[in-house]
N, C-alpha and C positions, 0 to 999 in steps of 0.2 A: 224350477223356472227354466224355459227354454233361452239358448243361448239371446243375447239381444239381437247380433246382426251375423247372416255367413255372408258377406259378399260376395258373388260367385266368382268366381276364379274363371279366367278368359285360356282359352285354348294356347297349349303354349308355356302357360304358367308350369312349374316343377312341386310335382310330389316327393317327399322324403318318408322312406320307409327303414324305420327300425327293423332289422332282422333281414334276412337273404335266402330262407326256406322257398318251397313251391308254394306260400302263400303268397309270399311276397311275388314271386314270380307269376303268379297268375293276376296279381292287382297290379303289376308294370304293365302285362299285356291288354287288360281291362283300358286301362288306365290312355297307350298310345292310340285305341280306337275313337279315345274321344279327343285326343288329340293333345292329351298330357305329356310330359317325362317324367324322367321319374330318376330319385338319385337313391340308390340304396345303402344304407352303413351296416356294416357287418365285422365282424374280426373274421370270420374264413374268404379267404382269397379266391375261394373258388364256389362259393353260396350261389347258387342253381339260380339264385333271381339275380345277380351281375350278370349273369349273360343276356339279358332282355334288356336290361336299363341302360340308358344314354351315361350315367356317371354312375362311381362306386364310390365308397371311402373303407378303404380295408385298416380299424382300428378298433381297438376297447369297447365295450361302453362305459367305460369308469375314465375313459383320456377326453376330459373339459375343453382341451384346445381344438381338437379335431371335432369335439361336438358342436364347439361354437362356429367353426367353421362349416359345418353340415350344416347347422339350424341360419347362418347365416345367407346359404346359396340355394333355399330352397324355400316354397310358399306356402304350404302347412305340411305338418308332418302327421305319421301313423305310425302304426308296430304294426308286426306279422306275428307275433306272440306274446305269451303274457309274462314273459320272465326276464325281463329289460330292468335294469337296476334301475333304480327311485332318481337316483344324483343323472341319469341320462335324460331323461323330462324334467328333470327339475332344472336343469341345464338350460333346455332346449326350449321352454312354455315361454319364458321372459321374450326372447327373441322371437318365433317365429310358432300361432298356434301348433299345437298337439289333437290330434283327434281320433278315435275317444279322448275325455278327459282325464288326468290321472288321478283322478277316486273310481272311475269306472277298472283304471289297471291295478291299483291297489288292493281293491278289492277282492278282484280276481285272481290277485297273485299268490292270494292264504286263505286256502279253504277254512279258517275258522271266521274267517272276517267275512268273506260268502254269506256260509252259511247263517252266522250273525244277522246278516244283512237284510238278508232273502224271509228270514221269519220276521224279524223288524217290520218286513210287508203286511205279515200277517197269510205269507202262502207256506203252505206244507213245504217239508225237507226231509229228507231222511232222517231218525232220530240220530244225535250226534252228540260227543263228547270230546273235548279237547283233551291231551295228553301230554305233560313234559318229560314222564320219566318210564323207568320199565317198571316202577312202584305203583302210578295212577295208571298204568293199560293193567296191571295186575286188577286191580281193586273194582276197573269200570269191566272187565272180562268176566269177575266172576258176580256183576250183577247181571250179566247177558248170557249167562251160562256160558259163556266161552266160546262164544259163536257171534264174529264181524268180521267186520272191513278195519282196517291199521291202514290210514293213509298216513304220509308226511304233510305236514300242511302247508311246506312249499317248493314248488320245483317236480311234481312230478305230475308225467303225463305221459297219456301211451301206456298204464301197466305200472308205469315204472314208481321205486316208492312208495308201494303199496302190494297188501298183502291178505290175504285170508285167512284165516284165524280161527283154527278147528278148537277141539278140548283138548287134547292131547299136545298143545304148544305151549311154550315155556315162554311167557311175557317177555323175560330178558332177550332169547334170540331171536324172537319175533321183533323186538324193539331196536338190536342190532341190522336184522336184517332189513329194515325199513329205511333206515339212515339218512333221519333228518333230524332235529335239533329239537321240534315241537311237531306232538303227530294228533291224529284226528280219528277215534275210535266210530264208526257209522253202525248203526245197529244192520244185519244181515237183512234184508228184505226181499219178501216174497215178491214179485211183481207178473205180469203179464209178457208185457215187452216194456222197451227200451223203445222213447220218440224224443225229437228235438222239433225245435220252432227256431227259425232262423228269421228276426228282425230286421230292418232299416227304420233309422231313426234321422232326419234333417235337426238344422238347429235352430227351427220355427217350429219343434216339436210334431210335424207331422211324421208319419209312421208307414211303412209297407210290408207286411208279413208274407211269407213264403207258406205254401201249405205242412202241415205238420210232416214227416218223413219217420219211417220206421228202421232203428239201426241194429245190427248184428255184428258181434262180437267174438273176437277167438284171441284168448288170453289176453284181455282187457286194449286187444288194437283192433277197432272199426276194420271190421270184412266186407260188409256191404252197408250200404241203403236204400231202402223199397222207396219211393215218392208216386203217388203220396200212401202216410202211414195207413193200414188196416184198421182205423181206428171208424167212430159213429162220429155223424155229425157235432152234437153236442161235447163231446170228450174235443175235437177240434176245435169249437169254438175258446174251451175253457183254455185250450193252451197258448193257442192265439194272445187270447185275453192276459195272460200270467207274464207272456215275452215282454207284451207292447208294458205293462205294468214295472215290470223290470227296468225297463229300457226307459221310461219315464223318470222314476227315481233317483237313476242313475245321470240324469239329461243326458244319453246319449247321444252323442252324433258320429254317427258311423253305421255298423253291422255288430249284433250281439245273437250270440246262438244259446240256447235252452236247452238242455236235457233233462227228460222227466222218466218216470217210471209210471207205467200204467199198472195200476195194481185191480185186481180180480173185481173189485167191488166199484171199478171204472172213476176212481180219485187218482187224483197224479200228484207225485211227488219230485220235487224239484232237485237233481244233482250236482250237477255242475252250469256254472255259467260261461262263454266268454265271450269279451268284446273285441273282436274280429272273426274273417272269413272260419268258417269251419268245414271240416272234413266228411262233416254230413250235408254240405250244403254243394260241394261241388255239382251234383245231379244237373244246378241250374245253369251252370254255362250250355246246356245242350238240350234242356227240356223246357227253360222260361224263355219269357220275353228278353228278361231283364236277368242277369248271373248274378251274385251275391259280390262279386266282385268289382264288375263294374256298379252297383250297389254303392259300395264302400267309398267308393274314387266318387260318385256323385254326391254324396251326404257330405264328404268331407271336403268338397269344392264349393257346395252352397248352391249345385244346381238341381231342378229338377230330379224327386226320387223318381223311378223307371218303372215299369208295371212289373210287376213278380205273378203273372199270368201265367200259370203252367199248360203250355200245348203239345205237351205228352205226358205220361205217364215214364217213367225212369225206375229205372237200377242199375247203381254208382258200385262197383267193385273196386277196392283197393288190391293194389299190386305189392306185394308186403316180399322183400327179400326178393327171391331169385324167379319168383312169379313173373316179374318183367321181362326175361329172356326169351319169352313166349310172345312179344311184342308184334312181330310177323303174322302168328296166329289171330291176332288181332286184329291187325288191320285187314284181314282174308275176312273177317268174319262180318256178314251183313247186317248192318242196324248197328256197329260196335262202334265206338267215339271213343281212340286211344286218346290220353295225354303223358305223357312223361316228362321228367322232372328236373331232366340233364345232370342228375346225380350219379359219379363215374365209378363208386365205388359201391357194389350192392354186400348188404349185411344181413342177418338173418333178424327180422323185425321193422324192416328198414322202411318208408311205403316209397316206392323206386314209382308210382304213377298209380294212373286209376283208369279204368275204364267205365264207359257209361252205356250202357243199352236201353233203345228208346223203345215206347210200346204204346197202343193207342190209347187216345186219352179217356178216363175214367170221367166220373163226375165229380165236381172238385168239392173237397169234405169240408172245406170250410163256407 
């Protein structure tokens, strides 16, 4: 059932955003065009989105008193990610909505309760098997012949906590090296490419999808995205169709992004979900109408969702590590739309920004 009522939130009103990444920082700046603020909580002092937002709160998320005070000073709240402890929304929902809802983050926050989820639909998923010890990855390994994916099933992303799984691997230090407490064996899958669907959901259950995008990988961190994906009309429609169904189930209200697998025989298999902005969706601050970010600030005010009309064609390069030092070459370069992330310290894996390069528009696959 769709929420009953979003009242819209009048220009003025304050956003509160869980997390202080460049997502949150690009839904501050989203956010002040339509004439929002925005207060951010974070425990780092120096989270790249406190420098955009009118207020900070540099504390926990497990410290109750400064959550109440955050959920006190502000008019509905969001996350910028999905690994926000339970007690900090649980905290926060009594006083002042949350948006998404916390079964849409719950969900998201343990790839077996995902995956769980997402066949509950009745949509494909990669085949999958839960795991607590390095006894059941032994026993689920050698009905796969010894060949998957070892996620943790919680906490990791980007790569991280997760692992490949040749014949020649020893359960136990595969199990060691994974290091999470309950992991998630995925059968190895052939696929074609890699596409996401990034959703907007209101809480009158109306809907706006983004056209499907093709993403590229280099040691499981987003290197680029094509928009829109190389895929056939139909294969777009269906994935359209699988987001908005998610996003339904879930009653979202916000932004929830889709990654699927297009497999040889043109069926998609669903990966991962999440409910906020994502790193394949950036393309749209510079090629839609409407960005994915200011998206999320409209859903979650209760105004008008915005057109997701693509009037270009786009490819979103991430700046991973010391790629961003080359930031001057960027902005030389014609058609290129730097962003960077005011993050001071560059690490190897790190995405320090992204650039976007615009191209004339195609026809739109969905």
């Amino acid at each position: 059932m769709p929420e009953v009522s979003v009242k819209p939130l009048e220009p003025g009103a304050v956003i509160g955003i869980l997390g202080g990444g460049q997502l949150g920082r690009m839904t501050g700046l989203a956010a002040a065009c339509l004439g929002y603020r925005v207060h951010i909580y974070c425990p780092d002092p120096f989270a790249p989105a406190k420098q955009v937002s009118d207020v900070s709160t540099t504390a926990s998320y497990d410290d109750l008193a400064r959550l109440t005070e955050f959920a006190q000073s502000v008019d509905v709240v969001t996350f910028e990610f999905e690994n926000i402890p339970s007690i900090a929304v649980s905290t926060i929902s009594p006083i002042t909505p949350v948006r998404p809802n916390s079964r849409a983050l719950e969900i998201s926050q343990d790839r077996i309760l995902e995956k769980n989820f997402i066949s509950s639909l009745g949509i494909a998923t990669t085949p999958y098997w839960p795991v607590r010890d390095a006894v059941e990855l032994e026993r689920v390994l050698n009905s796969l012949n010894r060949s998957g994916v070892l996620k943790s099933a919680r906490l990791g992303y980007d790569g991280k906590n997760q692992t490949r799984v040749n014949s020649s691997d020893r359960a136990s230090v595969v199990w060691d090296e994974m290091g999470g407490k309950t992991g998630i064996v995925e059968e190895w899958v052939s696929f074609d490419r890699e596409i996401s669907v990034i959703v907007a959901r209101s809480g009158d259950g109306m809907t706006r999808v983004y056209d499907p995008v093709q993403n590229c990988h280099r040691c499981y961190i987003l290197e680029h995205t094509i928009a829109p994906a190389r895929i056939g009309r139909d294969v777009a429609e269906a994935a359209c169709g699988i987001a908005r169904e998610i996003a339904d189930a879930l009653d979202l209200v916000g932004i929830l992004a889709v990654e699927m697998f297009l497999k040889d025989d043109s069926s998609l298999l669903v990966n991962e979900i999440a409910p906020r902005p994502h790193n394949s969706g950036h393309w749209t601050i510079d090629a839609c109408v409407t960005s994915q970010f200011e998206q999320l600030v409209r859903a979650i005010c209760g105004v008008p969702l915005g057109d997701t009309t693509r009037h270009s064609d786009a490819e979103m390069q991430n700046l991973i590590g010391d790629a961003a030092n080359d930031w001057l070459k960027y902005l030389e370069e014609p058609g290129a739309r730097l962003h960077l992330y005011g993050k001071s310290h560059i690490r190897p894996g790190r995405k320090m920004g992204h650039v976007t390069r615009l191209k004339p528009l195609t026809p739109n696959a969905t």
